[in-house]
RODRENRO-774029 format. One line per 10 residues: number of its first residue (from 1); their letters; for each residue x, y, z of C-alpha. Coordinates in nm, 4 decimals, m for minus. Layout:
BEGIN
NUM = A = X:Y:Z; ...
***
This chain:
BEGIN
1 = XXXXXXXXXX = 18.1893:m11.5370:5.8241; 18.2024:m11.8976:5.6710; 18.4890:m11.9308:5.8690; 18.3389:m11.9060:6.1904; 18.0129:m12.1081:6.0385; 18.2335:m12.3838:5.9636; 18.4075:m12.3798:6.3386; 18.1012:m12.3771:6.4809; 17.9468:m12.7707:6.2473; 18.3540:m12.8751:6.3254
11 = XXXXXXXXXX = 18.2435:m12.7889:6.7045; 17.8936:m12.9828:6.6975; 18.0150:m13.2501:6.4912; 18.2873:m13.3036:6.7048; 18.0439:m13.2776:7.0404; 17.8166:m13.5302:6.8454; 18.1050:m13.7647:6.8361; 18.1785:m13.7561:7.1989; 17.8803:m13.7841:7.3320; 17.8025:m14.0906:7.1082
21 = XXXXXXXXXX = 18.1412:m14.2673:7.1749; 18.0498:m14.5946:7.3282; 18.3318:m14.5747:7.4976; 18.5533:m14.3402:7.6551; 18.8830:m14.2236:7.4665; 19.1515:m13.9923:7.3118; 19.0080:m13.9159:6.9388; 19.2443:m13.7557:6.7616; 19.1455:m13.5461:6.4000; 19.3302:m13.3448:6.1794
31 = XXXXXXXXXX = 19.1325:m12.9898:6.1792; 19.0365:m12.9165:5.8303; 19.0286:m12.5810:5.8966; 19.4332:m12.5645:5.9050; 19.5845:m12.4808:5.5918; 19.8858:m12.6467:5.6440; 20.0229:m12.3860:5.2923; 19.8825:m12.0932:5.4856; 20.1974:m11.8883:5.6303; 20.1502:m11.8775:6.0255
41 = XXXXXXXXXX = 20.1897:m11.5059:5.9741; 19.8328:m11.4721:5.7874; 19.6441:m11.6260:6.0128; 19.4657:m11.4809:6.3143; 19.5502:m11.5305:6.6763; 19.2812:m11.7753:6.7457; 19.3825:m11.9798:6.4499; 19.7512:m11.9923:6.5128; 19.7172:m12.0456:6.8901; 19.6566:m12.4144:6.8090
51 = XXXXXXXXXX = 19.7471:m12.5519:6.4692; 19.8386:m12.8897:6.4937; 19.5128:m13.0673:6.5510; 19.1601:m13.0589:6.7340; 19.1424:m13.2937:6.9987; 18.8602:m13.3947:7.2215; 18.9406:m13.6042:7.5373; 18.6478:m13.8527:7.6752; 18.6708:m13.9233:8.0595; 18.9044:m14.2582:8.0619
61 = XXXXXXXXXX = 19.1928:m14.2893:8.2975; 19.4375:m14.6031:8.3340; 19.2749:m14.7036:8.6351; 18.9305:m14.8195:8.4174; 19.1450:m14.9309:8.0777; 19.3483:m15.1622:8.3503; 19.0332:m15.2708:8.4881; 18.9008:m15.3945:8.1569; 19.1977:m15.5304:8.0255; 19.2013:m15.7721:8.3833
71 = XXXXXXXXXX = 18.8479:m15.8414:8.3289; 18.9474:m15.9620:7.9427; 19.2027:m16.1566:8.0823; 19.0106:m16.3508:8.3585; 18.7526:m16.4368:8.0840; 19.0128:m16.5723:7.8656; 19.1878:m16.7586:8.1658; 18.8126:m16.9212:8.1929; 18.7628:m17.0321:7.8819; 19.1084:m17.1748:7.8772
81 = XX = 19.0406:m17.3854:8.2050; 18.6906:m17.5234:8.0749
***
């Protein structure tokens, strides 16, 4: 039972983080609920299914990180010419 207790803070915590991002991303986190010394044969098939790490993906694509990386350089192009 504290197992599934502490999945479900690890899930709202990590919802809580996304939704507060400021900006868009790939946030990696090692889930603390892997025991990396647990034997993969103990555990159950929802734990084993993924064991590496939790990952939550925010809605960027290249497209917008290209756009603000040509809008960074234009500034600095600016400045430059003033």
């Amino acid at each position: 039972m504290q197992e599934q207790e502490q999945a479900s803070v690890l899930k709202k915590k990590s919802l809580e983080q996304l939704i507060k991002s400021p900006k868009g991303g790939i946030i990696i986190r090692e889930n603390p609920l892997f025991n990396n010394s647990m034997p993969a044969s103990n555990l159950s098939d929802k734990e084993s299914h993924f064991e590496v790490v939790s990952v939550m993906m925010a809605d960027v694509t290249a497209e917008a990180t290209m756009a603000e990386m040509e809008r960074k350089i234009n500034f600095l192009m600016k400045v430059i010419e003033e």
